[in-house]
N, C-alpha and C positions, 0 to 999 in steps of 0.2 A: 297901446293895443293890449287888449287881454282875452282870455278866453271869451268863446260865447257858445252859447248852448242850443242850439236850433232847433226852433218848435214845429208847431204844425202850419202847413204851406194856407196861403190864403185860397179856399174855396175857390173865386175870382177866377184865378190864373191856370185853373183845367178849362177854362172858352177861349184860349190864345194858343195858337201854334204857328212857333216861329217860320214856316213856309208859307203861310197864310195869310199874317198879321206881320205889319211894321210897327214899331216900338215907337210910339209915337203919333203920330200922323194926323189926319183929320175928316172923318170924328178922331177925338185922342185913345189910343190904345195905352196899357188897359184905361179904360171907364175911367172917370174921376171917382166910382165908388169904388171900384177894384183899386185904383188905388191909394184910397182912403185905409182901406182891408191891408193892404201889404206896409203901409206904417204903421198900422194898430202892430200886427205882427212884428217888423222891425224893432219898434220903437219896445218890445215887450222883450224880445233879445236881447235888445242893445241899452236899454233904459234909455231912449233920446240922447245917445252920448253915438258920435260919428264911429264907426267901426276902426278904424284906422287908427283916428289921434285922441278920441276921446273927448272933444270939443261939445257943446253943448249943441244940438240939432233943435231948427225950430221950423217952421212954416218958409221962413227969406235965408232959409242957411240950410239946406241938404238938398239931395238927389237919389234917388232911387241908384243904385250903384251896379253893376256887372263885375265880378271879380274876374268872372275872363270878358274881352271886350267883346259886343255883339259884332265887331266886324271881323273878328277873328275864328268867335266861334259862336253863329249865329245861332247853335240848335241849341243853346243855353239863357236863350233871351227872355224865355218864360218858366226857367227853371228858378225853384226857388232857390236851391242851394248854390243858386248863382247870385242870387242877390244880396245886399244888404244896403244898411243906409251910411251915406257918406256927407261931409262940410261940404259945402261949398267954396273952402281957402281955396282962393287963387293959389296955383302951384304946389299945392300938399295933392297928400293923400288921392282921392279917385281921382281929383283934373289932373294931378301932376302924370299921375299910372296911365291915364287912357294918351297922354302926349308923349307921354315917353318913347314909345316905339315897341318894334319887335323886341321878346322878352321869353324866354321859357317859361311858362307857367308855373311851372313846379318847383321855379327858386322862389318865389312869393308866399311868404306866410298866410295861410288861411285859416281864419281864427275861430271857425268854428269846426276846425279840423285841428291845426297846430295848437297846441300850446305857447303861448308867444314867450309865458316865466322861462323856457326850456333855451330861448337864445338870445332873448333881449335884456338891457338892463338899463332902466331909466336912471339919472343921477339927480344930483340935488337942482346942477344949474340950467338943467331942462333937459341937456340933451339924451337923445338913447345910444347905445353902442352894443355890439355884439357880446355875450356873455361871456367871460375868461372860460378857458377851456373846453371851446367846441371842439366835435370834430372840424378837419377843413371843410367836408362838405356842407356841414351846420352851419361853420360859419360864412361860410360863402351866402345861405339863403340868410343868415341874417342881416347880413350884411347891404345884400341886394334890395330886399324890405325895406332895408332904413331909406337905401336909395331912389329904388321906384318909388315909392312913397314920400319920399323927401321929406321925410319925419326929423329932420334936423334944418329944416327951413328957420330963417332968425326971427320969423313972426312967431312960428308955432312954436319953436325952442321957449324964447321970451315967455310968451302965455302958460306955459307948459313949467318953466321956473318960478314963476311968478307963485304958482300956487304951487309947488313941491316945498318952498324953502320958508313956507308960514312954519311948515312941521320939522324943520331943522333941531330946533331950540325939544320941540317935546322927543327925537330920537337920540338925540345927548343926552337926555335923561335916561333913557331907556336902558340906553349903553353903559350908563354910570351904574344904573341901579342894577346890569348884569356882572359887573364888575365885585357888587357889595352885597346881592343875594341869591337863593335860591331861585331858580329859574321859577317854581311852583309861585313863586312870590310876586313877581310883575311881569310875568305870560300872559295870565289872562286880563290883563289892564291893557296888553299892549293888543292881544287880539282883537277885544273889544273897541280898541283904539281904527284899528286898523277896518274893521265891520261899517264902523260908524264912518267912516268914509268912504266907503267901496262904491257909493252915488252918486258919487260926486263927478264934477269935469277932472280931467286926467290924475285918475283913481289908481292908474299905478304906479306913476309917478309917485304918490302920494306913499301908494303902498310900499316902493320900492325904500325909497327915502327912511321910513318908519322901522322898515324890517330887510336891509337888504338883501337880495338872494345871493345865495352861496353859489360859488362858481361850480360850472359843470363839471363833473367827476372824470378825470383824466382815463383816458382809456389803458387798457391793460398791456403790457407788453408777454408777449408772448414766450413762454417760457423757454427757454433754451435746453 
């Protein structure tokens, strides 16, 4: 999961209101072209990469997605800030979130809202964990994300190592050569490094791995 930046809503989805219209149905809501229009948009977000796990999205592997579920909070079923695109993994990501059950919404990372570098931290053998030094409340919602999301599933963990630990070998270089020079010296080799992968299927994985983040900054104790 990584940041996303959210653009402008597809045209389309000002002819849907959710008292009106079922999500779905038959004819199908929206349109086959409207929803051609909200993957173009998705897929320009997300670069065809699932929101969640970062899995490669194609035509036989995604879903138009609800970050809150339309049975929970139906007046969101045509909002675009409610949408994004999601895998189709059996028990990840959106299947796992929309099965899960009752859930406060506001312990779930929203990535075009959250920052996800701020609580998560993917490691070399795939899995993610909460970042050292949250607050509790921080870590509670990161914690909860790993879990609605089941972003520690042994499929998506496996696939999610698989490709973190090609770049093992070139961040032990990195670390060696920070070791033996000036940081001005192999910065920008490694950002570069780090650029040229950011396209990729689970890019921060990739990233994390290359450049690990620094744990959250321990909160202040108050003076006495």
């Amino acid at each position: 999961m990584h940041r996303l930046h959210r653009n402008a809503p597809p045209a389309g989805l000002r002819r849907y209101r959710h008292d009106r219209h079922a999500w779905g149905g038959d004819p199908i809501v929206p349109s086959p072209g409207d929803r051609a229009d909200i993957w173009t948009q998705l897929n320009a977000m997300q670069g065809a990469r699932c929101a969640y796990c970062e899995t490669p999205l194609s035509p036989d592997n995604r879903h138009i997605e609800h970050f809150r579920q339309r049975s929970r909070y139906p007046q969101g079923t045509f909002d675009w800030d409610n949408l994004f695109g999601s895998c189709n993994r059996s028990g990840t990501c959106g299947d796992h979130k929309d099965k899960y059950g009752n859930y406060p919404p506001a312990n779930l990372l929203k990535p075009d809202v959250d920052e996800p570098d701020d609580y998560l931290v993917f490691v070399v053998d795939g899995t993610v964990q909460p970042k050292a030094g949250l607050s509790p409340e921080a870590h509670h919602r990161a914690a909860e994300t790993i879990r609605i999301l089941n972003l520690n599933a042994p499929a998506l963990r496996q696939a999610r190592g698989s490709m973190a630990c090609g770049y093992q070998q070139t961040a032990e270089d990195f670390a060696e050569m920070a070791t033996l020079f000036d940081e001005s010296e192999w910065l920008p080799s490694l950002t570069q490094e780090v650029q040229a992968t950011a396209h990729l299927p689970f890019a921060t994985a990739i990233r994390h791995v290359l450049n690990p983040p620094k744990p959250a900054p321990m909160p202040r104790q108050p003076s006495v």
